[in-house]
Backbone as a printed PyTorch tensor [residue, N CA C, xyz], in Angstrom:
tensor([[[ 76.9570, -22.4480,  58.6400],
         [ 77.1360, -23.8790,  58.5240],
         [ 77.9650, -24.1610,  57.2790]],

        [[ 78.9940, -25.0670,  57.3330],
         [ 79.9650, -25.7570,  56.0920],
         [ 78.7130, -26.3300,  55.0000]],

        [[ 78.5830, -26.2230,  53.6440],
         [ 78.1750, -26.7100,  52.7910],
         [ 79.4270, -27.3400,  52.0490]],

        [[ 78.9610, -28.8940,  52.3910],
         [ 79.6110, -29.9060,  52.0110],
         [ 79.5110, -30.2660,  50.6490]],

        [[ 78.6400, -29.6380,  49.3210],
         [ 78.2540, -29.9990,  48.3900],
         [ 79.6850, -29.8040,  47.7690]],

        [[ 79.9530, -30.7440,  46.3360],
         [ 81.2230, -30.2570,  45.7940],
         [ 82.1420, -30.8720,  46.3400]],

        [[ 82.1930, -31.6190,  47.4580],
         [ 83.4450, -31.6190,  48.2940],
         [ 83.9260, -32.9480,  48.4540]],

        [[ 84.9930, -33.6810,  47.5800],
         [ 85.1600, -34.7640,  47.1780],
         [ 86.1960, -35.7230,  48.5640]],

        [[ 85.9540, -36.4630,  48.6790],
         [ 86.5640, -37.8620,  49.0510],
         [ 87.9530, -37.9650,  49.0640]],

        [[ 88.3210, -39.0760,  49.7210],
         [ 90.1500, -38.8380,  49.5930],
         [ 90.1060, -39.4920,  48.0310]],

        [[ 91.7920, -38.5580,  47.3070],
         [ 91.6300, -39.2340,  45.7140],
         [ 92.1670, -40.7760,  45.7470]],

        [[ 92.2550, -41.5110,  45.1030],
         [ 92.5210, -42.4920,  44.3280],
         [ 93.8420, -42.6230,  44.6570]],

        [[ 94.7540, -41.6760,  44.6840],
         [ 96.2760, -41.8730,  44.4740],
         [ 96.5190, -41.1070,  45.7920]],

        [[ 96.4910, -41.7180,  46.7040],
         [ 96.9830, -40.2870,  48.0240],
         [ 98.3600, -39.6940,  47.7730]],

        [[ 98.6380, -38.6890,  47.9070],
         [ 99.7960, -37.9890,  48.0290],
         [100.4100, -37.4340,  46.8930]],

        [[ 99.4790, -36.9500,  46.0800],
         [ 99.6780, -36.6400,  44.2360],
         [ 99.9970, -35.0360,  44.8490]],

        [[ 99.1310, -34.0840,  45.7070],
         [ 99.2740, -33.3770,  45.9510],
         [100.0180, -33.2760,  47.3690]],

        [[100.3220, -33.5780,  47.9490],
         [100.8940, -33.8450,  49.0580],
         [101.9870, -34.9790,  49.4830]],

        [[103.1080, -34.6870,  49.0050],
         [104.3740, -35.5530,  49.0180],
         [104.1490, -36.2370,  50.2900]],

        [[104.1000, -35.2630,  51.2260],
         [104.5690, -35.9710,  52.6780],
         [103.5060, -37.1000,  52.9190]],

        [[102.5570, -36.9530,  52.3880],
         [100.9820, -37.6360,  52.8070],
         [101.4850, -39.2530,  52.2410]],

        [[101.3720, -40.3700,  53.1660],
         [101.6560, -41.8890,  52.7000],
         [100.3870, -42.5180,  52.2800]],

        [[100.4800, -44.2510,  52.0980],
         [ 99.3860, -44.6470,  51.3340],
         [ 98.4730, -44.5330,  52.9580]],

        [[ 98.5150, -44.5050,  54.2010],
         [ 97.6590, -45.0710,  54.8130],
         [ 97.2310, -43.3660,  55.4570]],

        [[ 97.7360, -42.3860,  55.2580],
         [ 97.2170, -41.0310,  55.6160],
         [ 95.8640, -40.3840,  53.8350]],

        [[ 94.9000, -40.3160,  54.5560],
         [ 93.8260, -39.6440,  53.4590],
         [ 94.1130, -38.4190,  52.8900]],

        [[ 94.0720, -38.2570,  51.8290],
         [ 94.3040, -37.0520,  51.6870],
         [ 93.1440, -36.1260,  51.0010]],

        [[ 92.9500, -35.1910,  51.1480],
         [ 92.3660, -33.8830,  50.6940],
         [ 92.5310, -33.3210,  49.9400]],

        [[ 91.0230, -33.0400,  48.5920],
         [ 91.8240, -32.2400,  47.7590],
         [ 92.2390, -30.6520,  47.7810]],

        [[ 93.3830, -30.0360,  47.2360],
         [ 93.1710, -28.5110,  47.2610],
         [ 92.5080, -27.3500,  47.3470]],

        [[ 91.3990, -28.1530,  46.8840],
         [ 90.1490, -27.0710,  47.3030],
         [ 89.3760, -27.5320,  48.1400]],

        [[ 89.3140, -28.5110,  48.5370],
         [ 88.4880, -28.6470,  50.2410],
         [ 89.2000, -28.2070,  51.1970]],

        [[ 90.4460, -28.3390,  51.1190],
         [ 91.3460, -27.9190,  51.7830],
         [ 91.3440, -26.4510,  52.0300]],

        [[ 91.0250, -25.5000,  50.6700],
         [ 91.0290, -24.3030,  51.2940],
         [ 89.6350, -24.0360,  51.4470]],

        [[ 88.4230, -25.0190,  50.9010],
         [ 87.2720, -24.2580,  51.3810],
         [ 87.8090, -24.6050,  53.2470]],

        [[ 87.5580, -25.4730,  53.8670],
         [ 88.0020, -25.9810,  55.1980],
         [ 88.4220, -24.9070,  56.2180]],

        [[ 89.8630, -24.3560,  55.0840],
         [ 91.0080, -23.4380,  55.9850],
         [ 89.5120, -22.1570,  55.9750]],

        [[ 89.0530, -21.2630,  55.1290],
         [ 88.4470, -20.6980,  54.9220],
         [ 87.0950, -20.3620,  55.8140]],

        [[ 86.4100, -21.6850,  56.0660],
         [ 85.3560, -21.5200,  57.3420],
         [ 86.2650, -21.3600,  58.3690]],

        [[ 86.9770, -22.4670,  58.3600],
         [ 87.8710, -22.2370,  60.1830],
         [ 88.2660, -20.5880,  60.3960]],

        [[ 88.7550, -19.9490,  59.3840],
         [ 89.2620, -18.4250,  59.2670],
         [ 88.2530, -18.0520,  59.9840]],

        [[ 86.5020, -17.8370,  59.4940],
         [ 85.8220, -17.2150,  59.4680],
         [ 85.2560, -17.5750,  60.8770]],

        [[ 84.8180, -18.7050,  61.0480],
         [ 84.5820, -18.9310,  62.6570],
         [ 85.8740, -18.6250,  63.6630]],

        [[ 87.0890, -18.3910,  63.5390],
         [ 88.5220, -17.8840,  64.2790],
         [ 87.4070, -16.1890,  64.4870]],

        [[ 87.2030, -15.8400,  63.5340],
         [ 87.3840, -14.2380,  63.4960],
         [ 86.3470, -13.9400,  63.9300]],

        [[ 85.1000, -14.4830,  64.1500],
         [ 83.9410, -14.3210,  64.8540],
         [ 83.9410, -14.4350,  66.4370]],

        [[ 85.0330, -15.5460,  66.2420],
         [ 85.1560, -15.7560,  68.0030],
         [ 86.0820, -14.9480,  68.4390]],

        [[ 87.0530, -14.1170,  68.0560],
         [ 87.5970, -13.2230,  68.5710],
         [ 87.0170, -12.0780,  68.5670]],

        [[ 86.4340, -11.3760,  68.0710],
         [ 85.1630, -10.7130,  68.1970],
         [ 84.1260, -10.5300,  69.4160]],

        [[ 84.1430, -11.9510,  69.6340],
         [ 83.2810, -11.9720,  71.5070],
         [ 83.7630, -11.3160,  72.6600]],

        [[ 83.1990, -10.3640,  73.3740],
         [ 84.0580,  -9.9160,  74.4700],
         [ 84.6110, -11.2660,  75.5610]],

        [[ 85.9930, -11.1060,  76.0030],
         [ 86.2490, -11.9070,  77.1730],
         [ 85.2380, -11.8440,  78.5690]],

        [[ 84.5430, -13.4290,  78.5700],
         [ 83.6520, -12.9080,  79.8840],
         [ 84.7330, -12.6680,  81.1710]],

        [[ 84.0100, -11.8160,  82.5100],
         [ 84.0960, -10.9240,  83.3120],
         [ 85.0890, -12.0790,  84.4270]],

        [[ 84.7760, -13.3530,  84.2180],
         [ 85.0150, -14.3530,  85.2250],
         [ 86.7290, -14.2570,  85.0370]],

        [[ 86.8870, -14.2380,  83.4610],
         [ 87.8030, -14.8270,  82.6300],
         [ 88.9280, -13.9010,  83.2320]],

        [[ 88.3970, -12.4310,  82.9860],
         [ 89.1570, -11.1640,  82.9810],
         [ 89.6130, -10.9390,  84.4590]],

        [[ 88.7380, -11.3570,  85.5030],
         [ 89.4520, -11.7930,  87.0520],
         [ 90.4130, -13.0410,  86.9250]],

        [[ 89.9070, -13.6150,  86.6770],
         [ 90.8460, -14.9760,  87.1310],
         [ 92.0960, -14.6790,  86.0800]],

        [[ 92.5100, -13.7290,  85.2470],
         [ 93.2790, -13.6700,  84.8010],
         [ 94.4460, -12.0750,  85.9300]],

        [[ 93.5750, -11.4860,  86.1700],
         [ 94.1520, -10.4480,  87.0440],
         [ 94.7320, -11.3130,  88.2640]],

        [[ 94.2710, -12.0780,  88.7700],
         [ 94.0890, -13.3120,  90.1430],
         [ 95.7730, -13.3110,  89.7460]],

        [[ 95.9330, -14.4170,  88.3640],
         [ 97.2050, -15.0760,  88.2550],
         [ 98.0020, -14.1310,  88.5970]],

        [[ 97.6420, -12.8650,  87.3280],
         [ 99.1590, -11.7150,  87.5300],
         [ 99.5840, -11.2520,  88.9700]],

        [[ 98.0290, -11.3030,  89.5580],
         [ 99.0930, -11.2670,  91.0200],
         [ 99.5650, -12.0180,  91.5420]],

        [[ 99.1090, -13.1130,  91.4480],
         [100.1380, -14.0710,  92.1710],
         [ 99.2330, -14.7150,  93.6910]],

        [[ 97.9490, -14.4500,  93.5150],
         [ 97.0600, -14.8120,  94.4650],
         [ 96.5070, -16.0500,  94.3560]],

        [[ 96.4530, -16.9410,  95.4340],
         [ 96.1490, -17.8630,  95.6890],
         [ 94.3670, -18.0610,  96.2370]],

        [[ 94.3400, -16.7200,  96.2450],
         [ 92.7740, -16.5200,  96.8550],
         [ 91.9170, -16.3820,  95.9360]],

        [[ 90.8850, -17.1300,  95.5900],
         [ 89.2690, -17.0690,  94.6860],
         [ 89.1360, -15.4030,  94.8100]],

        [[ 88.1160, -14.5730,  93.7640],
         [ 87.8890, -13.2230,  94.1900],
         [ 86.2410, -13.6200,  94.7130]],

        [[ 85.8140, -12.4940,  95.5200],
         [ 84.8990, -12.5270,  95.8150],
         [ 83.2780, -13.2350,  94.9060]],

        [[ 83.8730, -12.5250,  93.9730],
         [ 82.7820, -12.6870,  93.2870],
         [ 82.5750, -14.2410,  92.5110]],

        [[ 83.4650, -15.4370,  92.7100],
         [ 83.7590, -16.0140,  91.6800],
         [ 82.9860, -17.0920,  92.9040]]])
């Protein structure tokens, strides 16, 4: 789970760190930003980790052939 403690609000001045960012886009500070990037990493790499279910791994063989037919099992 994200622990939100520490983790501040849009600043005062939007776009101090972020040129492109205007007055009506919020901005984020640098380090929420990379705590943020940092979980997302870590939940990315967990979920690739999961085997592809069995359904997935047919209906993907299905396309490459070029079949229009459900497989048996599905």
């Amino acid at each position: 789970m994200i622990d939100c403690k520490g983790m501040q609000g849009p600043k005062a001045a939007p776009g101090e760190d972020d040129p492109a960012a205007g007055p009506e886009q919020p901005a984020l500070d640098r380090s929420v930003q990379g705590r943020l990037g940092s979980h997302l990493r870590a939940m990315y790499d967990e979920l690739m980790q999961q085997p592809i279910p069995d359904r997935f791994v047919n209906l993907l063989a299905e396309l490459e052939r070029g079949t229009d037919e459900p497989s048996a099992d599905a």
